[in-house]
PAKOLFI-609030 format. One record per residue (C-alpha): chain; x, y, z; residue number from 1. Coordinates in nm, 3 decimals. Example, Ala and Ser with C-alpha at 12.3 -4.5 7.8 and 13.67 -1.06 7.14 Angstrom:
<rs>
A,1.230,-0.450,0.780,1 .
A,1.367,-0.106,0.714,2 .
</rs>
This chain:
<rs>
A,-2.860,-0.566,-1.560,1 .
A,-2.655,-0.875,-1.507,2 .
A,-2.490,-0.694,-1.131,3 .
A,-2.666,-0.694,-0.805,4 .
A,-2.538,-0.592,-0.480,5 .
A,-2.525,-0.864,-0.220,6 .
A,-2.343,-0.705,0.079,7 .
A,-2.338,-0.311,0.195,8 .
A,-2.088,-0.235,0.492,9 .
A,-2.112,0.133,0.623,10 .
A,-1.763,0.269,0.653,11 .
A,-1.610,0.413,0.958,12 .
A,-1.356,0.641,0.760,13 .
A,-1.018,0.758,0.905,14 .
A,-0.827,1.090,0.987,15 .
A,-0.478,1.230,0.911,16 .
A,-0.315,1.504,1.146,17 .
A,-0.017,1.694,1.063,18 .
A,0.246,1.608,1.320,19 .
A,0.196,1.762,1.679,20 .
A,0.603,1.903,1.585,21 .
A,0.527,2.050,1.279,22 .
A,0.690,2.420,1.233,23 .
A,0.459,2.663,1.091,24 .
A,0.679,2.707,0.753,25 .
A,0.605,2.333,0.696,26 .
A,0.235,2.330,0.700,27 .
A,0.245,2.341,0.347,28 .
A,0.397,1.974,0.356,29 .
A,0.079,1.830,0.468,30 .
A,-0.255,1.846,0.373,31 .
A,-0.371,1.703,0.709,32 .
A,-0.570,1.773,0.951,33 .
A,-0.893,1.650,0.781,34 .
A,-1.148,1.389,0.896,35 .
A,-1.139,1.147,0.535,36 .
A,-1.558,1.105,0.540,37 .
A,-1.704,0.731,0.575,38 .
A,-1.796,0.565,0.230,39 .
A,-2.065,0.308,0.190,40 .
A,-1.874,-0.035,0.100,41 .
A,-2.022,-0.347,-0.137,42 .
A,-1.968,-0.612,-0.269,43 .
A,-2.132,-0.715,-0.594,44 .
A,-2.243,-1.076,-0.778,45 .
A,-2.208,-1.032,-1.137,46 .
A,-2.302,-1.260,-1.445,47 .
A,-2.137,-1.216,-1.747,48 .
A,-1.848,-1.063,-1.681,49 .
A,-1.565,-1.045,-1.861,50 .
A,-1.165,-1.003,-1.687,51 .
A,-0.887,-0.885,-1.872,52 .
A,-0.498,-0.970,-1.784,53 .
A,-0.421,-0.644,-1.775,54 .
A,-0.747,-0.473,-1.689,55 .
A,-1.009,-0.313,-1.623,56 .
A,-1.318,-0.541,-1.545,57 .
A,-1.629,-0.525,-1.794,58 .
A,-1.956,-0.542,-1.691,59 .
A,-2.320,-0.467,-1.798,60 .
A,-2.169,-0.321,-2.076,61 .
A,-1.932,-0.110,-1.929,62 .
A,-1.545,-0.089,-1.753,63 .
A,-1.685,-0.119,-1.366,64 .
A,-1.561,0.201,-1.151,65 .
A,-1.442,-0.008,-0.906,66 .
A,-1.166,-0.134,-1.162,67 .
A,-1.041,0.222,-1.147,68 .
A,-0.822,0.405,-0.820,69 .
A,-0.986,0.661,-0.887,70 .
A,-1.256,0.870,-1.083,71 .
A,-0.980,1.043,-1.271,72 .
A,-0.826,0.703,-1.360,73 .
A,-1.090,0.632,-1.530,74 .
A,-1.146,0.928,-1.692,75 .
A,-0.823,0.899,-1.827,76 .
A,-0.834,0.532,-1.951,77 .
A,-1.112,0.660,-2.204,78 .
A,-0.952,1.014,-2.242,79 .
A,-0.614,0.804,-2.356,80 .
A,-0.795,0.556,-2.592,81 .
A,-0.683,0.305,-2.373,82 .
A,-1.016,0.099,-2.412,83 .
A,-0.983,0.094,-2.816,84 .
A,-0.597,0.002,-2.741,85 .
A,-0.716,-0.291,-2.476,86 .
A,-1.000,-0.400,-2.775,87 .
A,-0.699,-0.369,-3.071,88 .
A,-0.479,-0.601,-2.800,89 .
A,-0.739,-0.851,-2.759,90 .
A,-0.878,-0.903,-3.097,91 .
A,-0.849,-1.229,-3.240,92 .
A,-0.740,-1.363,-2.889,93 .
A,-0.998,-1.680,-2.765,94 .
A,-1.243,-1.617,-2.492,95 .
A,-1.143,-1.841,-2.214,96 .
A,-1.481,-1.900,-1.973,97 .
A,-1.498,-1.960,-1.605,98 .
A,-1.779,-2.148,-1.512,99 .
A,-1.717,-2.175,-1.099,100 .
A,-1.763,-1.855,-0.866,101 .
A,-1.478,-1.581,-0.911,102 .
A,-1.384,-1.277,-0.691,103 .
A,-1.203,-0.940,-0.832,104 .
A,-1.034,-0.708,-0.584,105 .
A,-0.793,-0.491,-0.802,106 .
A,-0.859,-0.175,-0.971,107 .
A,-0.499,0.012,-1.163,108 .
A,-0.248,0.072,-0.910,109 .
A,-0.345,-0.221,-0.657,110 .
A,-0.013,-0.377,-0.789,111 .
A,0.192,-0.060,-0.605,112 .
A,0.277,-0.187,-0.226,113 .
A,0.083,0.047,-0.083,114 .
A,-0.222,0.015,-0.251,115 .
A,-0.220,-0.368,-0.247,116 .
A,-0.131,-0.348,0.167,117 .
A,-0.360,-0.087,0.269,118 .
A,-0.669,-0.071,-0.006,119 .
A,-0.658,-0.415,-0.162,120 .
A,-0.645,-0.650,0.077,121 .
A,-0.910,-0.474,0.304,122 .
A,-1.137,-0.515,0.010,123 .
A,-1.034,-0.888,0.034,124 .
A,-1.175,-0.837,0.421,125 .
A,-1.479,-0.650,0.287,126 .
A,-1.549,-0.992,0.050,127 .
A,-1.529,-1.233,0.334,128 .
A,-1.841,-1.088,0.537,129 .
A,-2.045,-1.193,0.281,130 .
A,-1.841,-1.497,0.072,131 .
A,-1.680,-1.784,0.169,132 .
A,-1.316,-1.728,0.013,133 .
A,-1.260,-2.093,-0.017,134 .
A,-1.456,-2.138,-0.248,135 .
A,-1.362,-1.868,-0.485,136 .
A,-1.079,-1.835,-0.723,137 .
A,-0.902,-1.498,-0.711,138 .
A,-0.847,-1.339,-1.059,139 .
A,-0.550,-1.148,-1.047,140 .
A,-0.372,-0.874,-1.332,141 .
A,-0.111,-1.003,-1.532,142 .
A,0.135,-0.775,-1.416,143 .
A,0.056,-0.888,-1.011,144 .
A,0.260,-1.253,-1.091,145 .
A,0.591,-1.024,-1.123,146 .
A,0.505,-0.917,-0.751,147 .
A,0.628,-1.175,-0.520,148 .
A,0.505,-0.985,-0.233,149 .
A,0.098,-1.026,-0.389,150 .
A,0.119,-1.418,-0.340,151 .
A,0.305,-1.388,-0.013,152 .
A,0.069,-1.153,0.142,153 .
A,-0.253,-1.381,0.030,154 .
A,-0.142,-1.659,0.292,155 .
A,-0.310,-1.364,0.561,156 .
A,-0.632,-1.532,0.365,157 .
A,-0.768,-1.898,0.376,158 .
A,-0.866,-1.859,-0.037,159 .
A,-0.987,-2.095,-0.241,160 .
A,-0.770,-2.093,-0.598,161 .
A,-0.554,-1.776,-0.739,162 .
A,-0.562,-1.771,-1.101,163 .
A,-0.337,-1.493,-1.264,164 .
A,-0.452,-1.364,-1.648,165 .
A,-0.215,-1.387,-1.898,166 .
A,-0.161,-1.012,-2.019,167 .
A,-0.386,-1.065,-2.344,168 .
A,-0.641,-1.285,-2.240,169 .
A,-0.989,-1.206,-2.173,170 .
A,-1.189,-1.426,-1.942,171 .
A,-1.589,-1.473,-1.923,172 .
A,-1.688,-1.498,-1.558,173 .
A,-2.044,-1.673,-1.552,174 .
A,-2.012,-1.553,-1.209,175 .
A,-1.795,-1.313,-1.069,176 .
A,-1.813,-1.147,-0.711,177 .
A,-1.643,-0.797,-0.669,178 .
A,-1.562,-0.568,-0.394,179 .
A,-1.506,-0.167,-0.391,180 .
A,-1.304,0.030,-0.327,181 .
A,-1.260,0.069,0.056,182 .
A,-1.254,0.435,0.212,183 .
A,-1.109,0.666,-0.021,184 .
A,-0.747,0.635,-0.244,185 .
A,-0.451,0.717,0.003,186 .
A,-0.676,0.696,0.282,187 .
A,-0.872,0.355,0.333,188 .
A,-1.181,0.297,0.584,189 .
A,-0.944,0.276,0.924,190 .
A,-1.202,-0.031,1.047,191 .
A,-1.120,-0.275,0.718,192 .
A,-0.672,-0.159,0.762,193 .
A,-0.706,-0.248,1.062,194 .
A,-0.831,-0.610,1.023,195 .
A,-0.577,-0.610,0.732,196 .
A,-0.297,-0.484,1.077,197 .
A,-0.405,-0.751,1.288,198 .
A,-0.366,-1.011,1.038,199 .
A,-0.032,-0.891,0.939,200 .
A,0.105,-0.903,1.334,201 .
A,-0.051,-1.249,1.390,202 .
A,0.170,-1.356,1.092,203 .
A,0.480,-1.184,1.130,204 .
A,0.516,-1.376,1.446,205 .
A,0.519,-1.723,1.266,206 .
A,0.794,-1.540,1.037,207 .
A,1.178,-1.598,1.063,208 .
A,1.356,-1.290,1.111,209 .
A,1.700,-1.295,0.897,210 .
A,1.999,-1.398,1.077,211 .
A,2.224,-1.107,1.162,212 .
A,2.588,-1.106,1.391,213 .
A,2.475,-0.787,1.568,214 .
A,2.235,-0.772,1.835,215 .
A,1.872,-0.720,1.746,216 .
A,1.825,-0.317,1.611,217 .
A,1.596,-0.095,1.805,218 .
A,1.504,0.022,1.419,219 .
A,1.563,0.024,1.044,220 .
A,1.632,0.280,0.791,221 .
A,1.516,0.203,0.483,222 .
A,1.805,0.258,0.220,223 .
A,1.703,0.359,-0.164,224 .
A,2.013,0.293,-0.377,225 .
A,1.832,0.069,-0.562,226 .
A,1.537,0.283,-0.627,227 .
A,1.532,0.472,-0.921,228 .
A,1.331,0.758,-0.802,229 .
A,1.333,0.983,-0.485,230 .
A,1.660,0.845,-0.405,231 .
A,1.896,1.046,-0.126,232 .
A,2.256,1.199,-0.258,233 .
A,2.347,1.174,0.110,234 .
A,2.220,0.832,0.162,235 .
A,2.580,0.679,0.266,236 .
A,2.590,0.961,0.519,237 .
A,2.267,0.941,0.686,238 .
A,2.332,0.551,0.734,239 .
A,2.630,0.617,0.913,240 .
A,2.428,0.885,1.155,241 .
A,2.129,0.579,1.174,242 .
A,2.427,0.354,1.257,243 .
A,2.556,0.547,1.547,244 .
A,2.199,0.571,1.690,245 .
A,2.099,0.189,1.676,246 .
A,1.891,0.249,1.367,247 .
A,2.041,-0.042,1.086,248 .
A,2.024,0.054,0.744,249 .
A,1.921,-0.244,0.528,250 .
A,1.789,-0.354,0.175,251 .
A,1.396,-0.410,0.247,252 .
A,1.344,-0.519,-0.132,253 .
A,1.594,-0.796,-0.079,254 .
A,1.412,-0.984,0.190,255 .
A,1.096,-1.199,0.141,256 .
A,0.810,-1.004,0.277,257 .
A,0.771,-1.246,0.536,258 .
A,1.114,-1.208,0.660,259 .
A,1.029,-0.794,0.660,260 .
A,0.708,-0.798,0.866,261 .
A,0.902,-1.051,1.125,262 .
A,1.227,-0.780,1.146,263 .
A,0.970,-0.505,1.153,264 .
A,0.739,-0.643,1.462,265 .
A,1.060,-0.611,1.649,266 .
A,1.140,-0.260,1.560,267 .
A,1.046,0.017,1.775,268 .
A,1.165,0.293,1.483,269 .
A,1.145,0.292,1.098,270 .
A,1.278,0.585,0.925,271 .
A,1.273,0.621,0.574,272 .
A,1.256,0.880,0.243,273 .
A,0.828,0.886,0.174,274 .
A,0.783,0.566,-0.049,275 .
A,0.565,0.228,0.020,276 .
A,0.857,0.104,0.250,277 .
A,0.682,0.315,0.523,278 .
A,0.359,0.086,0.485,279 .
A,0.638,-0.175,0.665,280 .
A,0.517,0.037,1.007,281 .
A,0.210,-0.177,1.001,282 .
A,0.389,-0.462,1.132,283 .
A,0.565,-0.281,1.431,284 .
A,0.396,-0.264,1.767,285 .
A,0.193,0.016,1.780,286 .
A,0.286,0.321,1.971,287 .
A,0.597,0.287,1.788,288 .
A,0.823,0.571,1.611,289 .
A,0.804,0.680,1.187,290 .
A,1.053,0.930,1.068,291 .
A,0.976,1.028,0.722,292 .
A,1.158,1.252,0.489,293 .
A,0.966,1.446,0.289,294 .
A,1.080,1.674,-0.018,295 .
A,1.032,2.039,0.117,296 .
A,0.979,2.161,-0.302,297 .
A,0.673,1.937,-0.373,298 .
A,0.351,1.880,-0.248,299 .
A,0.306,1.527,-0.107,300 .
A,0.059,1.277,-0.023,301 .
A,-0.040,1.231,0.397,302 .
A,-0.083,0.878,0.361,303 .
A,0.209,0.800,0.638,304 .
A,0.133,1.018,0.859,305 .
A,-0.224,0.830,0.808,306 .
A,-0.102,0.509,0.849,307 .
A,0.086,0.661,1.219,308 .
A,-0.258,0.738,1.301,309 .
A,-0.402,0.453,1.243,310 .
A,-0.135,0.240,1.515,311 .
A,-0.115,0.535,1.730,312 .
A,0.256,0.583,1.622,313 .
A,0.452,0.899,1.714,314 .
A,0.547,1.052,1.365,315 .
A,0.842,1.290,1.281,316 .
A,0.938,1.443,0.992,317 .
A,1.202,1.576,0.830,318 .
A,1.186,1.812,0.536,319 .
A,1.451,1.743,0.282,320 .
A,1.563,1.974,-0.046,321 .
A,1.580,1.854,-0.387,322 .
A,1.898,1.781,-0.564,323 .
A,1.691,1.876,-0.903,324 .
A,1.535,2.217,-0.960,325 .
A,1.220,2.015,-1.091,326 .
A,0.900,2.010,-0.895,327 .
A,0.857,1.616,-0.969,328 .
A,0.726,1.453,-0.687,329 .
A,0.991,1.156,-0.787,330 .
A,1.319,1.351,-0.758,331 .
A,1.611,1.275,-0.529,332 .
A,1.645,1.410,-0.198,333 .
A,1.927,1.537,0.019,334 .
A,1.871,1.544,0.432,335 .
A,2.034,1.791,0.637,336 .
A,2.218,1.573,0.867,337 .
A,2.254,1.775,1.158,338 .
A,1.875,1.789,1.151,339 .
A,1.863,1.441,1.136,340 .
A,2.090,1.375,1.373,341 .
A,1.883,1.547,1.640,342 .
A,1.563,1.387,1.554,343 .
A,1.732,1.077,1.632,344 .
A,1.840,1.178,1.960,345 .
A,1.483,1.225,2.040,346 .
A,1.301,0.963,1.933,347 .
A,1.579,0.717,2.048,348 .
A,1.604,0.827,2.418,349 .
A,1.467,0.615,2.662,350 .
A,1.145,0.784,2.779,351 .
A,1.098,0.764,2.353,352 .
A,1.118,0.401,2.347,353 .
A,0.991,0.349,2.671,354 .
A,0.670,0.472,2.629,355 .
</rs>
C-alpha cells in the first residue's frame, strides 16, 4: 500500500429543519428535519499517485473514493465506462512527474459553486491541521481554470503553488496529500463551513462593494435571465415587487466574487429561485433573512435551508409551479406574486430587520 493516513478529525455533523412557517401541504418540499450524523474526516499521504486533468485520482491501484461526490458517482464512472474512456483519452499522452509535496481536494462536482464553497474548501481547512499549505502545490481539474470564482476564493488560504492539469494530462505525484470528503454531500460537517464562514466575512470586508447611485439595499434578489435552467417566466415582475420593497435585483454572475461577498455582508435579505446563488448567504451577517423559491412539482435538495441553519438565518419559502409539465428538477418556475409580495412585507418590517 503506497497510502497512509496521517490526520483523523472526528466530525461534528450538522442539521436541517424545515422552516418553523412551513404549511402542512408543503412538507413534501423538504426532507428536513433530520440530524445529518458526524463522519470521521482524514487526510491521507500518498506515494505514487497519479492526477488526471479531468479526474478522478488513482491510487494503490485504484480511482480513490474520495475523488468521487458520492458512492453513486462512482459507481457510475465504472458503470459508464468512463475509466476505459479516461485510459483511451490518455494513451500515448507523456507522464509528467511531480517530485515536491502535492495536495488534492476535489472529487466530480467540486467545480459547481456550491460544492466548491461549502464541501471543498472545508476540506482545504481539514488539510491545514495537519500540513503546512505553503508548502504544497494545489492540483486542480482542468475544467476548475474556466471558474474564476476557484482562484478568487483560494486567497481565503495562505497556499503554497496552484497548478491546474491540462484536460489530458496525467501527472505522477511522488507525494501527494489528500483530504475527504467533509460531512456528507449537500450537507458538510457544520464545524469545518463554518471556519470556511468566518474566513469568507473576514474577507469580504477588505472587498470593494460596486459603486451604485442608489442608497445601499437592505437586500438582493438574485435574477436568472441568464441561467439556462430553473429560470422564472415572471422574473421581470417579481423584480419590480423586490424593487418596491428595498430588495435590488442584480446580475450576481457579473460581479467578481469578491465584489459579491462585500455587497452581500451588507445585506440583511437575499431572495432567490433554489440555485448556488443562495450559498452568497454565507457572507451576510448572521441572523439575517433567505427567501427561497422552490418548485412545488419536484422534490428538492435542503441544502439552503441547511446553510440558514448553519448562520442562524430566518428562512422563508415560497413554493413556485412549473411552467413545464416535466418533473425535472431544472425547469422554469413561475411565483405567485401576491404570495410574494406578502412574504416581503414580513421579512422587511422593522422588528424583521431589527432583530
Amino acid at each position: 500500500m503506497n497510502t497512509k493516513t496521517i490526520g483523523t478529525v472526528a466530525g461534528v455533523g450538522g442539521r436541517v429543519d424545515a422552516p418553523a412557517s412551513v404549511e402542512e401541504s408543503d412538507r413534501d418540499l423538504f426532507t428536513g428535519p433530520g440530524q445529518y450524523p458526524a463522519r470521521e474526516m482524514k487526510v491521507w499521504r500518498c506515494s505514487d499517485a497519479i492526477a488526471h486533468g479531468r479526474g478522478p485520482l488513482h491510487v494503490d491501484g485504484d480511482f480513490h473514493s474520495a475523488s468521487f461526490a458520492t458512492i453513486h458517482c462512482r459507481d457510475a464512472f465504472f458503470k459508464r465506462k468512463k475509466h476505459w474512456r479516461l485510459w483511451l483519452e490518455t494513451r500515448g499522452s507523456i507522464f509528467n512527474r511531480l517530485k515536491t509535496p502535492a495536495l488534492w481536494i476535489t472529487d466530480n462536482w467540486s467545480c459547481g459553486y456550491f460544492h466548491w464553497i461549502c464541501e471543498t474548501l472545508p476540506r482545504l481547512v481539514l488539510a491545514s491541521r495537519f500540513i503546512d499549505l505553503r508548502e504544497m502545490t494545489l492540483l486542480l481539474p482542468a475544467r476548475a481554470k474556466r471558474l474564476p470564482f476557484i482562484e478568487e476564493s483560494l486567497r481565503l488560504f495562505s497556499l503554497g503553488r496552484i497548478r491546474y492539469l491540462n484536460r489530458f494530462e496525467r501527472l505522477r505525484c511522488d507525494d501527494l496529500f489528500l483530504a475527504s470528503q467533509v460531512g456528507h454531500c449537500g450537507c458538510p460537517d457544520f464545524a469545518m463551513l463554518d471556519q470556511v464562514v468566518d474566513l469568507i466575512q473576514a474577507y469580504a470586508r477588505t472587498g470593494t462593494i460596486p459603486e451604485r447611485s442608489s442608497p445601499p439595499s437592505i437586500g438582493y434578489f438574485l435574477r436568472r435571465r441568464d441561467a439556462v435552467r430553473r429560470r422564472l417566466v415572471n422574473e421581470d415582475r417579481i423584480a419590480v415587487i423586490a424593487s418596491k420593497h428595498g430588495i435590488e435585483p442584480i446580475d450576481a454572475e457579473r460581479l467578481s466574487w469578491q465584489e459579491q461577498i462585500a455587497l452581500f455582508s451588507n445585506a440583511r435579505v437575499l431572495v432567490a429561485t433554489h440555485g448556488a446563488g443562495l450559498v452568497n448567504c454565507l457572507a451576510m451577517r448572521r441572523g439575517s433573512t433567505m427567501v427561497e423559491f422552490r418548485d412545488g412539482g419536484v422534490k428538492t435538495p435542503d441544502c439552503y435551508p441547511m446553510l440558514a441553519a448553519l448562520m442562524n438565518h430566518r428562512f422563508e419559502y415560497l413554493r413556485s409551479d412549473g411552467s413545464t409539465s416535466s418533473g425535472d428538477h431544472h425547469r422554469d418556475m413561475r411565483v405567485d406574486e401576491k404570495k410574494f409580495e406578502s412574504i416581503l412585507q414580513k421579512v422587511t418590517s422593522r422588528k424583521v430587520l431589527a432583530a
